[in-house]
N, C-alpha and C positions, 0 to 999 in steps of 0.2 A: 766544393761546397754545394754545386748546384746538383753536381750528381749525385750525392749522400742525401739531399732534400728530395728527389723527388726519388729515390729510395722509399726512404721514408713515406712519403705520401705512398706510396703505390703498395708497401704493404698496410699500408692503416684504410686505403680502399680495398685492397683486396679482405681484410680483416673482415671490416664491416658488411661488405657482398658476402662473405663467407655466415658471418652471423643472421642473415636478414635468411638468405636461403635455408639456413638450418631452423629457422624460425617457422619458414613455407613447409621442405619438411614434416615438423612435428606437427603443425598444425594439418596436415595433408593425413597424416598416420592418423591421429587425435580422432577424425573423423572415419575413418576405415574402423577404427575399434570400436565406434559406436557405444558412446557410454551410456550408462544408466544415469537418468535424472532423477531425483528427487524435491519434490516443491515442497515446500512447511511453511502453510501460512497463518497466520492465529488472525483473532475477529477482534480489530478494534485496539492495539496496542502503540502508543506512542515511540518514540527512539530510544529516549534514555531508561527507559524500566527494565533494564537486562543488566547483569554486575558487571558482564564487559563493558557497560558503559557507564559504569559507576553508581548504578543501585546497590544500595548497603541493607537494604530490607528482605530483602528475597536473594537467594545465588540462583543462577542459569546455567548450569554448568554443560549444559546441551547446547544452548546456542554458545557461551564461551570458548566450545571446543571446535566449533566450526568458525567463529571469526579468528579463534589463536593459531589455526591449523590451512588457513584461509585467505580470503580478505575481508574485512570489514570497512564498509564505505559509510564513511560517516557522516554524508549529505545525500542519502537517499529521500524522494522527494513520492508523494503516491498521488498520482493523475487526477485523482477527485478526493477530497473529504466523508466517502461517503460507498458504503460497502459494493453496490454490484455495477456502480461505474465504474469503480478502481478495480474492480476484479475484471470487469471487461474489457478497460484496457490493457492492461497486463496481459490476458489471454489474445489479446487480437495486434498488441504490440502498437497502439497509436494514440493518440489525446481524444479524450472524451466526447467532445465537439464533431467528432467522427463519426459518431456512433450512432447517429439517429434518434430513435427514442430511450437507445439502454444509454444515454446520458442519465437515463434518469433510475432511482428505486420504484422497486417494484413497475417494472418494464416489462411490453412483452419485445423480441432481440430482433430487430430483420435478417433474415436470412440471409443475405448476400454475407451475413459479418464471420456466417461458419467456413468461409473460403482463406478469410486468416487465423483464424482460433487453430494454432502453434498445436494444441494436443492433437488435432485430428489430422495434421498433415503430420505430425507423428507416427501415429496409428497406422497411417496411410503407408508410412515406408517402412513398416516391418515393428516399431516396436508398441510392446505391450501395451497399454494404457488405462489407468483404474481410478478409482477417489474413494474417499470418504467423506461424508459430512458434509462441511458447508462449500461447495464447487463456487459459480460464476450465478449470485444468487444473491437475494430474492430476486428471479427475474421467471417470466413466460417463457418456453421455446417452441409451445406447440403452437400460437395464433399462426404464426409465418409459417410452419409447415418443419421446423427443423428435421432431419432426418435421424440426427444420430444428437444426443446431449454430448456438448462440445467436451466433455474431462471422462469418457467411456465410461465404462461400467461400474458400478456403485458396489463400495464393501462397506458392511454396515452388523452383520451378523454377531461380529464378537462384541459385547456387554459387561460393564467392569461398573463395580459400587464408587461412584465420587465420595468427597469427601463433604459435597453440603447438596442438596436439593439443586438445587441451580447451575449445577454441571451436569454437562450430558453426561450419560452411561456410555457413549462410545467409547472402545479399547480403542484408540489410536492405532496402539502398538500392534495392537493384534489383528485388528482389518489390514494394516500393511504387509503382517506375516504370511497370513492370507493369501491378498496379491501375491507375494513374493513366490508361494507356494502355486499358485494357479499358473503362473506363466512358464514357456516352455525354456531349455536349460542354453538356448544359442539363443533367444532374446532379449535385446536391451528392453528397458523399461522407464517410463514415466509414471511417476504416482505424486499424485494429486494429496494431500493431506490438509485439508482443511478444518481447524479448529473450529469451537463454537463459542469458544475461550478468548478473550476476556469482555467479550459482547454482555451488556446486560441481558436480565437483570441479574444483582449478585445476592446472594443471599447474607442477609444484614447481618454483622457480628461476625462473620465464619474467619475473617482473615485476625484478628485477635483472639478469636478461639482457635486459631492453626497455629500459635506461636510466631505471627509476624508483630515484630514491637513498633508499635506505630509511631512512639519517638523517634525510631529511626530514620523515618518517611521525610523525605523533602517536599512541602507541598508547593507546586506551580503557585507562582506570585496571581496571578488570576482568580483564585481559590482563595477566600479567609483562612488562616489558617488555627483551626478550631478543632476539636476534639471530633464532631461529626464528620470532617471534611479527612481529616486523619481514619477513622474507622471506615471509611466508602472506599480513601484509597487502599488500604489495607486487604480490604476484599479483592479487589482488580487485582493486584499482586499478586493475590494467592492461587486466582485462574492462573495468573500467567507461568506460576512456579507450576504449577500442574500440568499445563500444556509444555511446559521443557521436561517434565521427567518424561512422556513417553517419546519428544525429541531425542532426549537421552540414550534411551531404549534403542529407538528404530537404529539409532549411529552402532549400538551395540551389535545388532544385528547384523547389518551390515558387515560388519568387520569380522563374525563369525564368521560369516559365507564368505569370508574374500574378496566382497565385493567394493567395498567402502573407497579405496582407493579409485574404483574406474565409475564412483559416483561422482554426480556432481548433484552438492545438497546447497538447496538454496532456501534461507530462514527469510522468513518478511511477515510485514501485517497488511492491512488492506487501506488503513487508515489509522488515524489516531484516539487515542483515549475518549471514551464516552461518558466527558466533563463537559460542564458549560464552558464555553470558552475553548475548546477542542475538537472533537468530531463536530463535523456536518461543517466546521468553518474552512478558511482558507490558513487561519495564525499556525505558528510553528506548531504548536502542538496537535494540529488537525493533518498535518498533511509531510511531516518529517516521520518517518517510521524506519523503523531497523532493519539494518539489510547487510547478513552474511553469508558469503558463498565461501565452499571447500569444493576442492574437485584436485585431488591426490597427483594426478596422471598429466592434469594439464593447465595448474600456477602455478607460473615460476615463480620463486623466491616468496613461497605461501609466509605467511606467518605477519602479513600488513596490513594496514589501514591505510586506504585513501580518502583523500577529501574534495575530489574532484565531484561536479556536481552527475547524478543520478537519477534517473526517471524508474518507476517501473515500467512503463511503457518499453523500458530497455531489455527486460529478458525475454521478451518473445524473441526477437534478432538474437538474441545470445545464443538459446535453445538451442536455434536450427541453424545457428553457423557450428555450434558445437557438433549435432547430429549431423553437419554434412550435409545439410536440405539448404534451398534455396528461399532467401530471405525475400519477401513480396514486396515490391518496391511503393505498395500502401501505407507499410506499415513506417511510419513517424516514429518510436524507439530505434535508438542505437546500437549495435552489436560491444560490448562489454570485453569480448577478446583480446585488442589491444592493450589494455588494464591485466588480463592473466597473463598476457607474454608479457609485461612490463616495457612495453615499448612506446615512442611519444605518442601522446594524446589530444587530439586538438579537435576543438569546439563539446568541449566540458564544462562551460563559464557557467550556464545555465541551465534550469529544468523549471517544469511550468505544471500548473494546475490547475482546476477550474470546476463549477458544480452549477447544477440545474436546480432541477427541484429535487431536494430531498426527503422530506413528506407532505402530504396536503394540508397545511395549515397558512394557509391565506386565503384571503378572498380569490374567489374566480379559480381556486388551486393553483396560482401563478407558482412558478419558480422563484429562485434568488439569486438570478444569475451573478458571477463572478469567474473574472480568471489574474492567474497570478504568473511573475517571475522571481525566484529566490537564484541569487547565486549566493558565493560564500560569505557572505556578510551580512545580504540587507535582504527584506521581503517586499515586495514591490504588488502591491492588489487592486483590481480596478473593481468597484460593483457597481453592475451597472443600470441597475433599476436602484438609487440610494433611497427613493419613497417607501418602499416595500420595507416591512418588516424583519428583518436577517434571521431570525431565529422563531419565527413565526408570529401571529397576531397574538397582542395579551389578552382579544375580547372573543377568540373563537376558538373551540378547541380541535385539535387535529385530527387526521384517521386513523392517530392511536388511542385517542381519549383524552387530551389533556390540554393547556395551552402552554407555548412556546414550542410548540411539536417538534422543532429540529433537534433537538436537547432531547435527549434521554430521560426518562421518567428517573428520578436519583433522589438519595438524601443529601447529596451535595446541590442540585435544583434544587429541593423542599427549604435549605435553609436558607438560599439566594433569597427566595422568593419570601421567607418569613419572617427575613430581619434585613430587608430592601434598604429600610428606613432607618438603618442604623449609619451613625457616620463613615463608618469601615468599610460597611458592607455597600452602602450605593453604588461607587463606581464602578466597583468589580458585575453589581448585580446589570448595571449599565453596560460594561464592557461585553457582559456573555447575553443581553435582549436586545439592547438598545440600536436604532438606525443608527448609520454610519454614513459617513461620506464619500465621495466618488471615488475619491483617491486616498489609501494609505501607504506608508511608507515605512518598515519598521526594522532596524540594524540589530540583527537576530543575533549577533555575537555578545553584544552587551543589556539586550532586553527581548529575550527569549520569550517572553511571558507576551512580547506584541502588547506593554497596554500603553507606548506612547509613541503617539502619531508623528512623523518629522516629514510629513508632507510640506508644511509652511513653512519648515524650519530652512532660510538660506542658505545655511552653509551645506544642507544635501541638495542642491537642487539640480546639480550638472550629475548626481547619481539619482535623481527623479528622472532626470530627462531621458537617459540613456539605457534605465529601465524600462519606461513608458516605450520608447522605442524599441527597443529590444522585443519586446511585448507584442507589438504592434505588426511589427516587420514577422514575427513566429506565427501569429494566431492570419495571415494573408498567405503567408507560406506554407500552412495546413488547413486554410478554408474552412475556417472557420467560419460558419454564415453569419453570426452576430458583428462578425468584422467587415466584412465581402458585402453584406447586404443591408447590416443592420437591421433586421426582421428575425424573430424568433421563431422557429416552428415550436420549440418546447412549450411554449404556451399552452399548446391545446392536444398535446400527447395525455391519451387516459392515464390512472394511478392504477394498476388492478389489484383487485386482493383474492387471495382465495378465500372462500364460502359453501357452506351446504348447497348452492347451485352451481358451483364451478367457480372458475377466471372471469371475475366480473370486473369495470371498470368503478373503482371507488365511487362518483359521482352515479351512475345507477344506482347503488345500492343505497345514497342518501337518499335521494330522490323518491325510493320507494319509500 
């Protein structure tokens, strides 16, 4: 008996030594082939508005074929609410808080941040490197001195008729082809594909004039659900079906050239939908966005979905463990590998968020500082100035024109704001302006929408605690200064805009 048992054992360890190594291996090869990357990332798109996730209004059938063919992570979480923090953490692989002044929009980048921006250590070891459209932006590169714009050389040339005013004319399709065609035939390649889709503004009526039925539409419980509020989402839609056909396309391409297999295509957004109650906040809908990767050559067992939790801050480490480069022991995202070989995973429980200022609309231009932890349940947010206004002041208006600046100018705002007074619409109009408290709490499986608070609620309180901790012990352990110090620099970092005089600091240009 004892000798048949450790038989036994001794093949089930040799077995497993034999699997782990065959694992080192491929991953060793994986990296010798040096595959071609693909980024696709659309402007401003929540998680579930893709049919792979159960939108019945629109099909995706371009991102459906990279999450079916894939994985699809279904608690992807994005670094900031709020467009060129979340693109710069993604490109530089760490939490916002890191980042100096590009915590903030419309930033100018310090320099030292181009030592981890993932595309230029790229570039650096042999492969190609290109974009289109909307890169690591609205942000400054020239004040610091940058040398080279962190997503290389810009394709822009090819011009296509949208289908309403309010979409760009970029070909997608055809700037990529471009690339494809410019680079030499023994180079990998990274290309950058940034949409400008489904960013406002949309042009009003077009997604019911495209044949999207807007009875179909589920509208977010945060949202009255109204015939206006149905025709605004209708429009977002229609961007987004738009931005998948030429997703569509480039995969087509790909697969002409033979290439598609030693790609790796990774679909995502920067943030969430630009609703009240959405972008620029921390709630599910501001900061869960869509996140599929395909890479033919090297998922095992492609064709799943995980629900382990996901930062963007995680494919920069992805990138460069795929390409064989060495991951900067700076960067705070996780390498995603362990997930495509299908092998255990641990310290997945968590991902975090957080946002500065995202436009000027407070007094003194202060920020709205917040940071958050979501694992698979519950959403855990601290803010930490709760005086300050969260979606900006009602009596001033911002440096885009308007007040509640952090909102998006919309007819979904227009009617918050014009039937405030009605008994329906108050608390939602509450929910997406109104101050908040220091602490929320919200169990995102059963009230996605974040509109009921269970911070006071007893029977969460041992998942408050150990949220708040978890929190606490992450934002010390990435140095965080508002944690470490308690002192903000963001306070008095300029807004700049561009202008007939150049890169000016917003506050100059009032002042004159």
């Amino acid at each position: 008996m004892h000798t048949r048992l450790f038989s036994f054992k001794s093949i089930f360890v040799s077995c497993f030594a034999l699997l782990l190594f065959s694992n080192f291996v491929w991953a060793q090869s994986a990296s010798k082939n040096r595959p071609n990357i693909l980024f696709f990332i659309t402007d401003d798109q929540s998680w579930m508005h893709t049919s792979f996730a159960g939108e019945v209004a629109i099909t995706t059938p371009g991102f459906d074929k990279i999450a079916g063919e894939g994985i699809y992570f279904e608690n992807a979480i994005c670094a900031a609410p709020s467009c060129s923090p979340s693109r710069g953490a993604i490109i530089t692989g760490q939490e916002i808080w890191r980042l100096g002044e590009a915590a903030q929009l419309f930033s100018a980048v310090p320099k030292e941040l181009s030592q981890l921006s993932f595309p230029l250590l790229l570039e650096d070891n042999g492969y190609h490197v290109g974009y289109t459209q909307k890169g690591w932006a609205p942000n400054d590169f020239h004040i610091y001195g940058w040398e080279k714009y962190p997503l290389g050389q810009s394709y822009k040339e090819h011009q296509i008729e949208p289908p309403t005013e309010r979409i760009v004319k970029n070909d997608y399709f055809g700037n990529f082809e471009a690339f494809l065609d410019a680079k030499k035939d023994d180079e990998p390649f990274f290309f950058w594909c940034g949409t400008s889709e489904p960013h406002r503004a949309f042009e009003k009526g077009s997604g019911m004039a495209n044949a999207i039925d807007s009875h179909k539409i589920s509208v977010p419980r945060f949202l009255p659900d109204v015939p206006e509020i149905r025709s605004d989402i209708s429009d977002y839609l229609l961007e987004i079906k738009w931005t998948d056909q030429h997703l569509e396309k480039i995969i087509g391409l790909l697969e002409n050239r033979g290439q598609l297999d030693n790609t790796m295509i990774i679909v995502t957004s920067d943030n969430g939908m630009a609703f009240p109650g959405a972008k620029a906040t921390l709630y599910e809908y501001g900061i869960h966005i869509p996140l599929a990767i395909r890479w033919g050559k090297g998922i095992q067992s492609a064709g799943r979905s995980s629900d382990l939790m996901v930062s963007l801050t995680d494919l920069a480490p992805t990138i460069l463990e795929v390409a064989g480069l060495t991951i900067p022991d700076t960067m705070t995202g996780k390498s995603l590998m362990n997930i495509f070989l299908g092998l255990e995973t641990k310290n997945r429980s968590y991902a975090f968020s957080g946002k500065e200022r995202h436009t000027v609309c407070r007094e003194g231009d202060l920020p709205y500082p917040q940071r958050a932890v979501r694992d698979r349940r519950f959403l855990y947010i601290r803010n930490l100035e709760p005086d300050r206004w969260p979606a900006g002041s009602p009596t001033m208006k911002s440096s885009h024109g308007w007040e509640y600046g952090d909102i998006d100018l919309s007819p979904s705002l227009t009617y918050l704001k014009e039937n405030k007074n009605k008994p329906e619409v108050e608390n939602l109009f509450t929910f997406a302006t109104g101050k908040r408290p220091y602490e929320e709490l919200f169990d995102i499986v059963n009230d996605p929408a974040c509109l009921h608070n269970l911070i006071d609620d007893k029977s969460f309180e041992l998942d408050r605690v150990r949220l708040s901790e978890v929190l606490n012990n992450y934002l010390v352990k990435t140095e965080d200064p508002r944690a470490i110090t308690g002192k903000s620099a963001w306070d008095d970092y300029p807004y700049y805009f561009e202008n007939p005089k150049g890169i000016t600091p917003y506050h100059t240009l009032r002042n004159e």
